[in-house]
DRENMARLO-921072 format. One record per residue: residue in one letter; chain; x, y, z of N, C-alpha, C in turn. Coordinates in pm, whole numbers, m for minus. Layout:
r,c,n.east,n.north,n.up,ca.east,ca.north,ca.up,c.east,c.north,c.up
A,A,X,Y,Z,X,Y,Z,X,Y,Z
...
//
This chain:
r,c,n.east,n.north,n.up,ca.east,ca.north,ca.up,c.east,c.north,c.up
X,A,2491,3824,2618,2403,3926,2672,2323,3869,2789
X,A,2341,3890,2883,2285,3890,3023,2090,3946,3042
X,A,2025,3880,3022,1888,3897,3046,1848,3934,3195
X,A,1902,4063,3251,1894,4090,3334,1721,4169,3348
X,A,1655,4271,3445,1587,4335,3420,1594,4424,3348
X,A,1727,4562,3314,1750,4676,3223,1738,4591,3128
X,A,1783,4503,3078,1820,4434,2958,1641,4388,2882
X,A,1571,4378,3005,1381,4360,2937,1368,4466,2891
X,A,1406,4533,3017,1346,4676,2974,1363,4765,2821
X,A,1509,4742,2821,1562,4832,2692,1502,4698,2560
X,A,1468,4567,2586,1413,4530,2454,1287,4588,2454
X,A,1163,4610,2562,1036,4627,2524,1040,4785,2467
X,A,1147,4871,2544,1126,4965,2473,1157,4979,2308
X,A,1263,4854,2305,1345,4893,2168,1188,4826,2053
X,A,1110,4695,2107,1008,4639,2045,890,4783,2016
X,A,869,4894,2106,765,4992,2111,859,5081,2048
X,A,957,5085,1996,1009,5191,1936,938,5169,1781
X,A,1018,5030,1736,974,4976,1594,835,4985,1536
X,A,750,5021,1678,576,4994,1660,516,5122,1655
X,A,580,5177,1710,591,5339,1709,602,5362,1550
X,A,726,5338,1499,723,5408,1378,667,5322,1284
X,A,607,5207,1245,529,5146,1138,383,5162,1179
X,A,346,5206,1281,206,5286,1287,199,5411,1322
X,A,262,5557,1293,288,5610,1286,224,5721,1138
X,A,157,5775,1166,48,5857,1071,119,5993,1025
X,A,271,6027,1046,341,6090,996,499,6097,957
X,A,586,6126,913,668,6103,925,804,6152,1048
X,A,661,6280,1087,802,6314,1213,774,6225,1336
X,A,596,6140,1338,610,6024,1427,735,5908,1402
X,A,741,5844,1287,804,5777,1240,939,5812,1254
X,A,949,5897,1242,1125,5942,1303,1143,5949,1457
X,A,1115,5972,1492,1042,5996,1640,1083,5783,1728
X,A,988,5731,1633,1007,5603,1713,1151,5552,1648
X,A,1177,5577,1536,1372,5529,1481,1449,5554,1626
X,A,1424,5700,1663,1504,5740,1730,1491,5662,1901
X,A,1349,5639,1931,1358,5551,2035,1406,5393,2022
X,A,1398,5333,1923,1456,5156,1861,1614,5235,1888
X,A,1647,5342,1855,1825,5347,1810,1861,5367,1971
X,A,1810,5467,2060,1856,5482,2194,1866,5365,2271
X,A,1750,5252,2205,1708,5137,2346,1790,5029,2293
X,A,1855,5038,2189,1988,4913,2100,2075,4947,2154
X,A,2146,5084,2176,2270,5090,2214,2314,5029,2385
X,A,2174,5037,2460,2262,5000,2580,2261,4807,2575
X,A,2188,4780,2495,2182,4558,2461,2328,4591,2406
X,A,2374,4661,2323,2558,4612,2270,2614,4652,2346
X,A,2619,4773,2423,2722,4763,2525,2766,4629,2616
X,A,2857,4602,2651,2938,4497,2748,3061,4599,2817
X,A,3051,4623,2915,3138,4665,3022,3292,4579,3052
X,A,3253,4440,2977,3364,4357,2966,3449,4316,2852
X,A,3379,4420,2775,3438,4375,2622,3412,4475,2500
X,A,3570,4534,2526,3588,4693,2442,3511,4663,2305
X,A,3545,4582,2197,3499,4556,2122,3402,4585,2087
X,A,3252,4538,2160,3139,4542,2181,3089,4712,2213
X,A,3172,4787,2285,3151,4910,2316,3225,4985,2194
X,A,3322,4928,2090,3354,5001,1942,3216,5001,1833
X,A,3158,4887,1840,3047,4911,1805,2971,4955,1751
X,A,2919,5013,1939,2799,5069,1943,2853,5176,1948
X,A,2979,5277,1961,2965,5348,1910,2996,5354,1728
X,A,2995,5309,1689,2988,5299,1526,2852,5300,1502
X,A,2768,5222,1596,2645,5196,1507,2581,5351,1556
X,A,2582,5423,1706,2555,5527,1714,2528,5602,1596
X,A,2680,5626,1573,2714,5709,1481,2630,5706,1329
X,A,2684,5569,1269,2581,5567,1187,2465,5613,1161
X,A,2384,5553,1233,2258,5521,1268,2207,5723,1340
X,A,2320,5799,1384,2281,5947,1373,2262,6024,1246
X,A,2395,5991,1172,2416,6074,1051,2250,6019,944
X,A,2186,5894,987,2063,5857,884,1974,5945,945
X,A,1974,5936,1109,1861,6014,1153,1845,6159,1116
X,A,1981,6233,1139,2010,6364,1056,1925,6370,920
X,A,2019,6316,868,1997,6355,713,1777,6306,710
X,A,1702,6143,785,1574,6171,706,1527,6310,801
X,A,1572,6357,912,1474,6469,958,1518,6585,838
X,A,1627,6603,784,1612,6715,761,1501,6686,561
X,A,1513,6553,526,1451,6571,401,1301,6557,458
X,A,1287,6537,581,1166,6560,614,1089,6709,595
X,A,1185,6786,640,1132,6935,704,1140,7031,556
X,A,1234,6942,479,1221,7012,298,1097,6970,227
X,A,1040,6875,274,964,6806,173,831,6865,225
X,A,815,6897,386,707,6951,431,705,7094,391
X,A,797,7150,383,826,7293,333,793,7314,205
X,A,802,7244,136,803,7300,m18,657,7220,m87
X,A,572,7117,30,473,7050,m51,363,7136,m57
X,A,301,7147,m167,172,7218,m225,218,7350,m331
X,A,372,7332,m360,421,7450,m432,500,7405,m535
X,A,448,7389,m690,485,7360,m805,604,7434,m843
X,A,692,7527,m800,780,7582,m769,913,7492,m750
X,A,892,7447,m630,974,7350,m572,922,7165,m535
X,A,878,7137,m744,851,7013,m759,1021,6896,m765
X,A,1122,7024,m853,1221,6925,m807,1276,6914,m660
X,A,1255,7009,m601,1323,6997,m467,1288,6898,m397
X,A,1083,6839,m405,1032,6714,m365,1144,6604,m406
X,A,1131,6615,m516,1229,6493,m583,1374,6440,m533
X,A,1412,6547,m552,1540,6582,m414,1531,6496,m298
X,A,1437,6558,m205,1420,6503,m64,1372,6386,m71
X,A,1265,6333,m146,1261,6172,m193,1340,6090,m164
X,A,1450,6102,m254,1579,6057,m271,1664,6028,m102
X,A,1671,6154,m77,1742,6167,29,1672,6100,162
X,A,1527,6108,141,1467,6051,249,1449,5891,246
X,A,1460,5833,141,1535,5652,70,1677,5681,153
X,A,1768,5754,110,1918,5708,135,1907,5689,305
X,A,1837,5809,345,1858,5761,493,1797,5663,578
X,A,1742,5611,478,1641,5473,558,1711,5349,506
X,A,1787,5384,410,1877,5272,311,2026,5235,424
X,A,2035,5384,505,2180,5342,552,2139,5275,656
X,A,2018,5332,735,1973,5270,856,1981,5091,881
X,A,1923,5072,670,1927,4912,677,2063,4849,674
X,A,2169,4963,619,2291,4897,590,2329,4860,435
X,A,2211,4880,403,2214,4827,206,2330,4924,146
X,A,2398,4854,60,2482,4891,m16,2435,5006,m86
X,A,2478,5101,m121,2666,5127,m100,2653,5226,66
X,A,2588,5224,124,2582,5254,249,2592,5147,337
X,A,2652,5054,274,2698,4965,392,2801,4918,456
X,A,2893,5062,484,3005,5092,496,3014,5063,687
X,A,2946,5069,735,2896,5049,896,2890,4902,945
X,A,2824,4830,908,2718,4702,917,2810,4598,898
X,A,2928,4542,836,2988,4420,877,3103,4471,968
X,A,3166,4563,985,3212,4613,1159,3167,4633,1267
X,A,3030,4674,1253,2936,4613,1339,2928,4471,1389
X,A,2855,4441,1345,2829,4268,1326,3012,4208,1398
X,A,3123,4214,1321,3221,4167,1397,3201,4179,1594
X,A,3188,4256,1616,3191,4275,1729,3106,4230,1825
X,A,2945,4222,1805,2852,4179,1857,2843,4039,1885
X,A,2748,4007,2006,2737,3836,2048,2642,3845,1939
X,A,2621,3726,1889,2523,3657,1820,2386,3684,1826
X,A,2319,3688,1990,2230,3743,1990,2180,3902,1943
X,A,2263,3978,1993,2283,4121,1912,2299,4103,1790
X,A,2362,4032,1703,2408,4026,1590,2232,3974,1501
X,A,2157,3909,1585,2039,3814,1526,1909,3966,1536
X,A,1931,4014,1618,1848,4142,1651,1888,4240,1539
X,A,1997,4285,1500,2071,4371,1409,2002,4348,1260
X,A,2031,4220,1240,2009,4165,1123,1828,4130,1098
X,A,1767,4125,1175,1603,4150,1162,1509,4218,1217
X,A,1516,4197,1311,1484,4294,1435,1408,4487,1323
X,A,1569,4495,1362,1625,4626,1330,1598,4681,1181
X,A,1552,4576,1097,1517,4622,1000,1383,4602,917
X,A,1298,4594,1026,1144,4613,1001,1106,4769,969
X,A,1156,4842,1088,1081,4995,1076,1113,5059,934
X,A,1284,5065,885,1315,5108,771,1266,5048,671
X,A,1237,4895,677,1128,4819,532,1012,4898,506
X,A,968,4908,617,770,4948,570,786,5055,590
X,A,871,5192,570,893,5334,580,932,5332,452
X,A,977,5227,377,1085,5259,231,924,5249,169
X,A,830,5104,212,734,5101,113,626,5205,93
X,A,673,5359,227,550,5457,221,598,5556,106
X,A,741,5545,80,798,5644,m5,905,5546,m89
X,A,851,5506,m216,923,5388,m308,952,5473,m403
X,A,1098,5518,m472,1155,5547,m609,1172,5412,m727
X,A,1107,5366,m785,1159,5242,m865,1279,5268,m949
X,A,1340,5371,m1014,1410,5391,m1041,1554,5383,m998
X,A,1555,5496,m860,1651,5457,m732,1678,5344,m690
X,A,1577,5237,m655,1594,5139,m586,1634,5081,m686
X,A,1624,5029,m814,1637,4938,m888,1836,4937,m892
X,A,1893,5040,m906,2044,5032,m862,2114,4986,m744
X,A,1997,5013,m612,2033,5045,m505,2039,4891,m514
X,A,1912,4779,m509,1887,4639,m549,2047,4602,m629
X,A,2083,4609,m759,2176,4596,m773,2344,4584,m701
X,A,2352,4701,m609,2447,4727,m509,2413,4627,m412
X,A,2345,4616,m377,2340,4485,m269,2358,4349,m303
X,A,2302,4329,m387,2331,4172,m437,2468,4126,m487
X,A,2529,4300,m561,2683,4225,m599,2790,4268,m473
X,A,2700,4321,m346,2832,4372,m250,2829,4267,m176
X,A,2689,4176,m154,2693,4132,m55,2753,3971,m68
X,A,2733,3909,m277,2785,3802,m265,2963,3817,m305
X,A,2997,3949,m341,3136,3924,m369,3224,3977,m235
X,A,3136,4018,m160,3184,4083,8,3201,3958,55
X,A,3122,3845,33,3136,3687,131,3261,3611,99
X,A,3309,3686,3,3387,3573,m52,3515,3511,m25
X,A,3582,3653,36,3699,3639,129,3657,3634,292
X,A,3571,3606,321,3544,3600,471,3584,3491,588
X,A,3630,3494,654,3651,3354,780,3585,3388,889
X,A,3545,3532,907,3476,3528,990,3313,3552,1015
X,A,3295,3461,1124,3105,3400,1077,3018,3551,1108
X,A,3056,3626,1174,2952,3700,1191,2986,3820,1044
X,A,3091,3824,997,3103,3906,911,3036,3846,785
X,A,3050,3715,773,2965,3644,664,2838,3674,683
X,A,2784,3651,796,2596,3674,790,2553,3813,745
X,A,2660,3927,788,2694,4075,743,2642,4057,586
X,A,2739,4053,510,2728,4033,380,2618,3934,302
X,A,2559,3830,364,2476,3785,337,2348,3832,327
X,A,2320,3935,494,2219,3949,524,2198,4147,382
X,A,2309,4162,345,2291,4265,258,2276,4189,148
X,A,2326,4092,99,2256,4041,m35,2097,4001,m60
X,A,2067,3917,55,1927,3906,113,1814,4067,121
X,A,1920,4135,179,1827,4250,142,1772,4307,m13
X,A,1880,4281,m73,1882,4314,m214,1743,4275,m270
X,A,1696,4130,m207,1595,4037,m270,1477,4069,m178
X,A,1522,4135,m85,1411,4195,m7,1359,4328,m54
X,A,1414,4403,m110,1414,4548,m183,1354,4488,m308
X,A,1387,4392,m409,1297,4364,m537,1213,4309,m548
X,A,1200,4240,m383,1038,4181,m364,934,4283,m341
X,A,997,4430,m312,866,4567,m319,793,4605,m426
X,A,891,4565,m543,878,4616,m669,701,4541,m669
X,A,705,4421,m600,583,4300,m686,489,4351,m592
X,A,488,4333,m417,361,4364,m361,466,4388,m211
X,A,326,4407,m86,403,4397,10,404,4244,107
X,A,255,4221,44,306,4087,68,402,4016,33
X,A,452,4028,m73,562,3969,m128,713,3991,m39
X,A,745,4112,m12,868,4086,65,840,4040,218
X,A,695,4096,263,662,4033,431,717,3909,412
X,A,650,3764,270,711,3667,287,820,3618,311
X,A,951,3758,196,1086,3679,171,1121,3705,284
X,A,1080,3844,373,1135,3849,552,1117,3772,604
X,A,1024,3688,615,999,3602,703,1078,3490,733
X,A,1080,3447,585,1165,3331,540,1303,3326,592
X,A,1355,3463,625,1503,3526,591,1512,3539,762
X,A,1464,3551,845,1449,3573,980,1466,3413,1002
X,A,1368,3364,968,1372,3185,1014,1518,3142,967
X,A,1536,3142,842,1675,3094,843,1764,3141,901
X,A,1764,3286,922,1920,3366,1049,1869,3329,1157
X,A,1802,3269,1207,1707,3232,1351,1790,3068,1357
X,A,1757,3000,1259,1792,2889,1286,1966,2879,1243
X,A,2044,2931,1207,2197,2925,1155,2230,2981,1281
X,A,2181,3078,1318,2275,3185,1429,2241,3056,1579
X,A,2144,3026,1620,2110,2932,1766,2215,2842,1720
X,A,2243,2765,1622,2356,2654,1612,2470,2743,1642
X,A,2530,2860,1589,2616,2880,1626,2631,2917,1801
X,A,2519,2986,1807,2538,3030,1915,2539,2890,2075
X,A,2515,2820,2013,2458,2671,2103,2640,2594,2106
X,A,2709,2625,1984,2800,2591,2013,2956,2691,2006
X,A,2894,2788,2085,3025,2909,2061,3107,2927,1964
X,A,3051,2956,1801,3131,2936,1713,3127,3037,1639
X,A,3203,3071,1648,3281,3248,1563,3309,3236,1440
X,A,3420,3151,1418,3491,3155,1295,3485,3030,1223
X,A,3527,3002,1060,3526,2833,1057,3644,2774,1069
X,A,3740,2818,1143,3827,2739,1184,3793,2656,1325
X,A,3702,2715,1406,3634,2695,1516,3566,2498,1454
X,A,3455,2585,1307,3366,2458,1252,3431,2338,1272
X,A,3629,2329,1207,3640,2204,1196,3690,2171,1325
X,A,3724,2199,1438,3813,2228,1505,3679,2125,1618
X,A,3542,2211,1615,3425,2136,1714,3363,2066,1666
X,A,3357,2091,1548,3246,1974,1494,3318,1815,1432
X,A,3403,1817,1419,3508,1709,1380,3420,1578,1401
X,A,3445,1556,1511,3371,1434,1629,3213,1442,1595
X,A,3130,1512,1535,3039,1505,1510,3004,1521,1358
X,A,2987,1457,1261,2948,1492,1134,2791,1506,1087
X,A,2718,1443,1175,2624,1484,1144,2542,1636,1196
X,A,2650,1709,1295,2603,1859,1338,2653,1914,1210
X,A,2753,1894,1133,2860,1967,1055,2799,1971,975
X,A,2714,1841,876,2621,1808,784,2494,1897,787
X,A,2435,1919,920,2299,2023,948,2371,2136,934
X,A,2460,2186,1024,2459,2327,971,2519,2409,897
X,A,2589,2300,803,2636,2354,635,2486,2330,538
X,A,2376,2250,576,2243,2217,517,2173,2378,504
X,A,2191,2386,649,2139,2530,650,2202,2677,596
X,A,2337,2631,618,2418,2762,534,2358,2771,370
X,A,2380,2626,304,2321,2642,170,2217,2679,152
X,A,2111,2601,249,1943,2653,239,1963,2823,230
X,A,2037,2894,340,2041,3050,275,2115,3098,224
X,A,2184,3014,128,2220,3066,26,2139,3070,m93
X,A,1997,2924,m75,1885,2979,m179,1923,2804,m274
X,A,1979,2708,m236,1991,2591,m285,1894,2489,m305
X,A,1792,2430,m392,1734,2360,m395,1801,2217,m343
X,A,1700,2122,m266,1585,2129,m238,1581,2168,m94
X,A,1643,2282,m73,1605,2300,68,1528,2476,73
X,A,1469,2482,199,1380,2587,196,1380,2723,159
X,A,1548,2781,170,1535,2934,103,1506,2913,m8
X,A,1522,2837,m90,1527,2833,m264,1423,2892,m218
X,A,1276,2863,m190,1120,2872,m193,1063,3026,m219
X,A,1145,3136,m123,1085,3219,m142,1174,3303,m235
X,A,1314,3243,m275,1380,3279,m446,1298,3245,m582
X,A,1270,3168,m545,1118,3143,m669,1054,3196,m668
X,A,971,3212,m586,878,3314,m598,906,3467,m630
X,A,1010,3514,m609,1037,3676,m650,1094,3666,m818
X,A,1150,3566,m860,1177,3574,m970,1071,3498,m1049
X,A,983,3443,m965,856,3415,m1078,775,3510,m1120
X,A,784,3603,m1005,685,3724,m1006,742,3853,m1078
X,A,873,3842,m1087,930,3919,m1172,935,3860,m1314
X,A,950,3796,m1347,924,3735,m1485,789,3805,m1540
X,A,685,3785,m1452,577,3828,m1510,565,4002,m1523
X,A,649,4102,m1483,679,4242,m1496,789,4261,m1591
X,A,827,4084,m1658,955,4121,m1786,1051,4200,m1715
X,A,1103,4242,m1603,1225,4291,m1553,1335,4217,m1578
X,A,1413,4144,m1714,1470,4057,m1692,1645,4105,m1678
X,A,1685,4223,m1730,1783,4264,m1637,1851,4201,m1513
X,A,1699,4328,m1396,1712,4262,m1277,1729,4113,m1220
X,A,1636,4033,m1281,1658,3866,m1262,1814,3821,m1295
X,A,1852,3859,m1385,1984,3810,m1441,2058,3833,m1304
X,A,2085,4011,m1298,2134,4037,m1191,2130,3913,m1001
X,A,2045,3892,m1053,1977,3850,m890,2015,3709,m903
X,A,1991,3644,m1050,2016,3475,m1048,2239,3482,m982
X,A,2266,3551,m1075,2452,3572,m1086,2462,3608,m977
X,A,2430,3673,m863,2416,3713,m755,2456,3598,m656
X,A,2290,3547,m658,2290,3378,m582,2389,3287,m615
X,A,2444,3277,m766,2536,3146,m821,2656,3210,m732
X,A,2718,3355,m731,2802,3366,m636,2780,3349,m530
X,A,2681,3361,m434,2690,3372,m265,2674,3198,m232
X,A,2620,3107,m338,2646,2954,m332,2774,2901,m371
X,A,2859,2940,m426,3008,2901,m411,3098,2912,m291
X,A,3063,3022,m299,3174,3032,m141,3105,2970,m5
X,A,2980,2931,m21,2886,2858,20,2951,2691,51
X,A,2899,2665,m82,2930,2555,m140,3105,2517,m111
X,A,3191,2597,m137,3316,2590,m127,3371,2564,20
X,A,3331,2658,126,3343,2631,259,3276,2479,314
X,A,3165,2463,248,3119,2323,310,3210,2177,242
X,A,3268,2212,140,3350,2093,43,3411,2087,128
X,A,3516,2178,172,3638,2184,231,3648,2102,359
X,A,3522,2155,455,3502,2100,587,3421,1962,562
X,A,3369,1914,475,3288,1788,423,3501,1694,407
X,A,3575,1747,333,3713,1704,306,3788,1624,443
X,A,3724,1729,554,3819,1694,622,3775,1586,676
X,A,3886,1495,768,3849,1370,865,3745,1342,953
X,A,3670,1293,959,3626,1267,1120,3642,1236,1205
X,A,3703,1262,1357,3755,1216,1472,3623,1116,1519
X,A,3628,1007,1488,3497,931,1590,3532,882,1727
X,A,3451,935,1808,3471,923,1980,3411,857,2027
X,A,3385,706,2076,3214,642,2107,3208,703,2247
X,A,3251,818,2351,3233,843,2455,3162,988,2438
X,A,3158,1003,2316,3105,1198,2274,2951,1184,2250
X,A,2893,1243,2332,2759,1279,2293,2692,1442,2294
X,A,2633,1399,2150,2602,1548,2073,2498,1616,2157
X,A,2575,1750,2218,2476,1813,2262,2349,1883,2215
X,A,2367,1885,2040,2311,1966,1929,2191,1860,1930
X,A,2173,1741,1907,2075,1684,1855,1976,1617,1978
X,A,2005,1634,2161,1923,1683,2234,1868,1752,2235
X,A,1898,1892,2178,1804,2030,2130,1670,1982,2098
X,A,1589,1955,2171,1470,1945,2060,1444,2091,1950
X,A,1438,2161,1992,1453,2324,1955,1487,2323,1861
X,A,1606,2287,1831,1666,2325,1743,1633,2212,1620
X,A,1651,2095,1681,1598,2001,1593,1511,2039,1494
X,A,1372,2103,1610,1271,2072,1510,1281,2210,1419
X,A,1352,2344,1448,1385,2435,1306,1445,2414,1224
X,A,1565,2279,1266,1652,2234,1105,1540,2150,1073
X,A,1461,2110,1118,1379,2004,1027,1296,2118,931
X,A,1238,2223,963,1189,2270,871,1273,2361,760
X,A,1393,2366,825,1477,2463,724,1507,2344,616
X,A,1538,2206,655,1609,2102,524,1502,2081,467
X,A,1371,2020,553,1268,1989,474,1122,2030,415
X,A,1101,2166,464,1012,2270,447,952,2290,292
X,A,1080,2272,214,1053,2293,32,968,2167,m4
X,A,982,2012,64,904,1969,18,784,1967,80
X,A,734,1983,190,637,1969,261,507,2077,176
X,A,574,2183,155,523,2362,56,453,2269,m70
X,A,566,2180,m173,541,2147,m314,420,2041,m292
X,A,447,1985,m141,281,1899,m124,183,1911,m104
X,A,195,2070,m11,79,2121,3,10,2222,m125
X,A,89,2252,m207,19,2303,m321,18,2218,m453
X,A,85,2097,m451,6,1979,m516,m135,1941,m467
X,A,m129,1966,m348,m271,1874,m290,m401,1999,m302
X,A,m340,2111,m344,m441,2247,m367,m455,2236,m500
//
C-alpha cells in the first residue's frame, strides 16, 4: 500500500469514522460512522495492479453491506416498537438481530464466512488494519447491547472455528484469519467479566498481530514454505518469529499466555466452567498446529553463510517489540511480585 496523499486521507477519514460511532449518543449515529470506516476501507484495498486485492474489496463491500442492512433495519424495529409491551418480543427479536449484524461486521463465527477470503488477498498492512483496526467500533457497540445467552454460543463458534479452521492452513494470512476469530472468541468472553477486561485482551491481541505481521511483512513472507525457504540462513529470525507465533497462540512463558489468565481467572470466579473448558480445548488446539509448524521448520537444516547479514535484527523496531512479546510475562510476574 502506497502512502500516498488519498491514501492519508481515506485513513483519517476511516480513523473519524470508528470515533464517530463509539461516541455516538445513538444508534442511527453509530451506524452512520460504520458506514463512513466501511466507505474509507474500501479505497486502502483496492490496488489497480492486483485483481485479487480488488476481489476483496468487493467481498468485503458486500459483506460488510448485507451487516449494515440488516443493523439499520433492527434499528428502525426496535425504535418502533420501544415503549409498547405489545411488541416486548419483537425487542427481543431485533436484539438479536442487531448482535448478528455487528457479529458479521467482526467476522465471528458462524458469520465468518467473508473474513479468511478476505484476508487471502490483502497486503499485510490491510490485513493488520482488518484484523484490529476494524474491529473496535463493532466491540464497544456489542458492549451497548450484550445478550449473555446469545453470545455465550456465539463465544463457542469462534473458538472451535477458529482453532480447527488453522489447522489445515499454509497460508499466513489465512492463518492470522482464523486465529484472529479464535482470539475474538476470548475477546467476546472477556465482556461477560468487565470492559476493562476485554480493552486489555485487545490490546494484548493488537501488540502481538502488530509484532508477527511487521516480521512478516519486513521479510515478504506469505506462506511457510516461503519461512523455510528465507529464513534457513538465519535461525535465530526463525527462532523469534515462531517465539511469537506461540506467544499468540497463548504459550507460557511468553506474553499472550498473560492476558489468557486473566479471563479464565476471572471466569472461574463467575463458576462458568463449561465455557473455560471450552476456551482451555480451544487454545490446546490452536497450539498444536502452532507448535507443529514450528517442530517441522525447527527440523529442518540450517544453511550457515558467514557473508549473510540479518536484516531482521538491525530493526531496532522490531527488536525491541519481540523483546516484549518473548519477555513481557516475566517482567508483569515482577512487577506484581514487587506490588
Amino acid at each position: 500500500m502506497i502512502f500516498n496523499l488519498s491514501k492519508l486521507v481515506f485513513l483519517f477519514c476511516l480513523a473519524s469514522g470508528t470515533l464517530i460511532s463509539i461516541s455516538s449518543n445513538s444508534w442511527l449515529g453509530a451506524w452512520m460512522g460504520l458506514e463512513i470506516n466501511l466507505l474509507c476501507f474500501i479505497p486502502l484495498m483496492s490496488n489497480s495492479n492486483n485483481m485479487i486485492s480488488n476481489e476483496s474489496a468487493l467481498k468485503y463491500f458486500l459483506a460488510q453491506a448485507l451487516a449494515s442492512s440488516v443493523l439499520l433495519f433492527s434499528i428502525i424495529i426496535s425504535s418502533l416498537s420501544e415503549g409498547n409491551l405489545f411488541f416486548s418480543e419483537i425487542i427481543n427479536i431485533s436484539q438479536i438481530m442487531l448482535m448478528s449484524a455487528l457479529l458479521l461486521k467482526l467476522g465471528a463465527a458462524p458469520f465468518h464466512f467473508w473474513f479468511p477470503s478476505v484476508m487471502e488477498g490483502l497486503d499485510w498492512i490491510n490485513g493488520l488494519i482488518l484484523m484490529t483496526w476494524q474491529k473496535i467500533a463493532p466491540l464497544v457497540l456489542l458492549t451497548y447491547n450484550y445478550n449473555a445467552s446469545f453470545m455465550n454460543s456465539i463465544v463457542i463458534f469462534c473458538l472451535f472455528t477458529g482453532a480447527i479452521g488453522g489447522l489445515n492452513q499454509t497460508n499466513l494470512r489465512s492463518l492470522m484469519a482464523y486465529s484472529s476469530i479464535n482470539h475474538l472468541g476470548w475477546i467476546l468472553s472477556s465482556m461477560m467479566i468487565s470492559s476493562s477486561m476485554w480493552i486489555t485482551y485487545f490490546s494484548f491481541y493488537v501488540f502481538l498481530s502488530l509484532t508477527i505481521i511487521l516480521i512478516f511483512l519486513n521479510f515478504k513472507i506469505y506462506s511457510f514454505i516461503q519461512i523455510n525457504s528465507l529464513m534457513n540462513s538465519t535461525p535465530m529470525n526463525k527462532f523469534i518469529l515462531f517465539s511469537n507465533l506461540l506467544s499468540m497462540g497463548g504459550l507460557p512463558p511468553f506474553l499472550g499466555f498473560f492476558p489468557k489468565l486473566l479471563v479464565i481467572q476471572n471466569l472461574i470466579f463467575s463458576n462458568n466452567l463449561f465455557l473455560i473448558f471450552c476456551m482451555v480445548m480451544s487454545a490446546l488446539i490452536t497450539l498444536f498446529f502452532y507448535i507443529r509448524l514450528s517442530f517441522s521448520s525447527f527440523m529442518i537444516m540450517s544453511i550457515n553463510l558467514k557473508w549473510y547479514k540479518s536484516n531482521y535484527l538491525s530493526n531496532k523496531f522490531l527488536y525491541f517489540l519481540n523483546s516484549i512479546s518473548l519477555l513481557g510475562l516475566i517482567f508483569i510476574i515482577l512487577f506484581y511480585s514487587y506490588l
